[in-house]
N, C-alpha and C positions, 0 to 999 in steps of 0.2 A: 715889793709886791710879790703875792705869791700865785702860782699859775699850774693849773694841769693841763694838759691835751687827750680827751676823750675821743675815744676812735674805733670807728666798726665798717671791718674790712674784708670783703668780701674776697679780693682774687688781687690784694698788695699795694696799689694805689693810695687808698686813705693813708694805710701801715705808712709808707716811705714819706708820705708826706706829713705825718704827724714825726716821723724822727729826724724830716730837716726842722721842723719848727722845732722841736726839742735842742733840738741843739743849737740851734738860732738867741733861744731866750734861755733855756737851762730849766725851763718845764716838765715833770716827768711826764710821758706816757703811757697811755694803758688804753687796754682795750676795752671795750663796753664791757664785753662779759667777765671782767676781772677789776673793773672799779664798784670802788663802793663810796657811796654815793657821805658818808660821813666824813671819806678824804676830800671827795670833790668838792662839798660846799664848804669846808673849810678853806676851801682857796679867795682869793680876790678874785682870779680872772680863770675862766673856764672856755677854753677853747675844743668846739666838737667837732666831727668830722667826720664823713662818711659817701658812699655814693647815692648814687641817683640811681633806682628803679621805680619802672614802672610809673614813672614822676613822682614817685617821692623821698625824700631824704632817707638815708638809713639811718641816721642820727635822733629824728623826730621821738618815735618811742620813748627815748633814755629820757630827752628832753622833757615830752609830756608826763611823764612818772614822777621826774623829780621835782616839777616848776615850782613848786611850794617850797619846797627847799631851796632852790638856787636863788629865788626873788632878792632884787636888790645884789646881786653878783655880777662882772663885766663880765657878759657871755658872748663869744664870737663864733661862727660856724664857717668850713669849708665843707665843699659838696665834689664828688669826681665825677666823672662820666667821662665818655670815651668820643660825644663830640665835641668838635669844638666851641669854642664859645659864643652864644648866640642871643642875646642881651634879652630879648623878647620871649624868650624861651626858657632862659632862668627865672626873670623875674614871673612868670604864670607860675612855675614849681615854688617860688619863694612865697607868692599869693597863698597857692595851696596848701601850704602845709604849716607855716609859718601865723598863725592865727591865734586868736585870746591872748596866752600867757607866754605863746612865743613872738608874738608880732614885733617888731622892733631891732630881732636880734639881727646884726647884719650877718649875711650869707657871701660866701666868697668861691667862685669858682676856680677850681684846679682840674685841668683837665688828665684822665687816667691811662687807661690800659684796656686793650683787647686781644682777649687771647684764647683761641676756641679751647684749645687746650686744656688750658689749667681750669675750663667752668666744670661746672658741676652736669649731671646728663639732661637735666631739663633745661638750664641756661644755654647750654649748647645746639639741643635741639629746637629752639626759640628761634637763635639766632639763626639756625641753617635755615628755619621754613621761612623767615624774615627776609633772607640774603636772597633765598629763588622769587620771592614774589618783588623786591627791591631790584632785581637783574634783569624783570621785565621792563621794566620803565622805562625811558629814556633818560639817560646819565640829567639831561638838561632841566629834565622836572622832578628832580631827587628833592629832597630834604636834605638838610644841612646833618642830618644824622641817619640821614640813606647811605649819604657816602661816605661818612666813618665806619656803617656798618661794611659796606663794601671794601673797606679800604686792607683790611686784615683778612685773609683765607686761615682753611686748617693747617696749612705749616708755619705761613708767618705769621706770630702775631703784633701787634704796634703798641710802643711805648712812647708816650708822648707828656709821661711827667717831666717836669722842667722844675728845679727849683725855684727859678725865678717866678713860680706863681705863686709862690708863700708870700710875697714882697706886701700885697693889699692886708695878708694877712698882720704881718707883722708891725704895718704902718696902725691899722685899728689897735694891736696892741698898746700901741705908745699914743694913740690918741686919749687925753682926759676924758 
C-alpha cells in the first residue's frame, strides 16, 4: 500500500503530527503548499491534516480542488485545535465542511497548541480581545473552548499534542 500525509500547519501542531504518522506507517510528508497533487493521487491512501479555524478545516481547500482527482482513493483526515475534545462540536465542523465530494471521509481529532507568541499579529490580537471578554464570565458558564482559550497567557503557552492521538488515525489506516 502506498500513502502520503498532506498537511497545512499553521503555528506546528498539524507539522508534529503528520511526522509521528510518518514515521508510524513510513508515509512521506508534505505540506500543502509543496504537494503536488500528481504524487498525491498516485497514492492508495491519502491522509490530510490540518487545524481548525474559525470552524473550519485548513485542509478542506486542498481537498475540494483535487476531489476529482482523488475519487476512489482511501482518504483519511486529522483536524487540531487547541480544545479539547468535544464530540458535538467536531461533529457540527465535520457537518460543515465535510459535504458532496467530501462527505464520508472520516475526520479524526488531535488536539494542538496555544501559543500567543508564535501567532501571527492578527491571530494574536483575536485571542487577547477573546480572552478579556471570556474573563468576564463566570469560570462555570465558560465553553469548553473558553477555558482552553483561558488556559495559556502571553508567556506561557500550552502543548497538549500527545502522540497517542494518532492511534484512531492509524487504526482507519489498517481498516479494509
Amino acid at each position: 500500500m502506498s500513502g502520503i500525509i498532506v498537511y497545512k500547519s499553521k503555528y506546528g501542531a498539524s507539522k508534529k503530527y503528520a511526522e509521528w504518522l510518518s514515521e508510524e506507517t513510513g508515509f512521506r510528508c508534505v505540506s500543502v503548499k509543496d504537494a503536488k497533487i500528481e504524487e498525491v493521487a498516485a497514492c492508495d491512501t491519502i491522509i490530510v491534516g490540518g487545524g481548525i479555524y474559525a470552524s473550519g478545516f485548513a485542509f478542506t481547500p486542498f481537498l475540494k480542488k483535487n476531489s476529482g482527482k482523488l475519487k476512489g482513493k482511501k482518504i483519511i483526515a486529522y483536524a487540531c485545535g487547541a480544545s479539547p475534545y468535544v464530540k458535538e462540536f467536531i461533529d457540527e465542523v465535520i457537518a460543515r465542511n465535510m459535504k458532496d465530494d467530501l462527505a464520508g471521509i472520516p475526520v479524526f481529532y488531535c488536539r494542538g497548541t496555544y501559543d500567543l507568541k508564535s501567532m501571527s499579529f492578527a491571530d494574536r490580537t483575536l485571542c487577547k480581545m477573546l480572552r478579556k471578554s471570556v474573563a468576564k464570565k463566570d469560570p462555570k458558564d465558560r465553553e469548553v473552548w473558553e477555558e482552553a482559550l483561558m488556559e495559556g497567557d502571553e508567556n506561557n503557552g500550552r502543548d497538549w499534542t500527545d502522540k497517542a492521538n494518532i492511534k484512531p488515525v492509524l487504526d482507519a489506516i489498517k481498516a479494509a
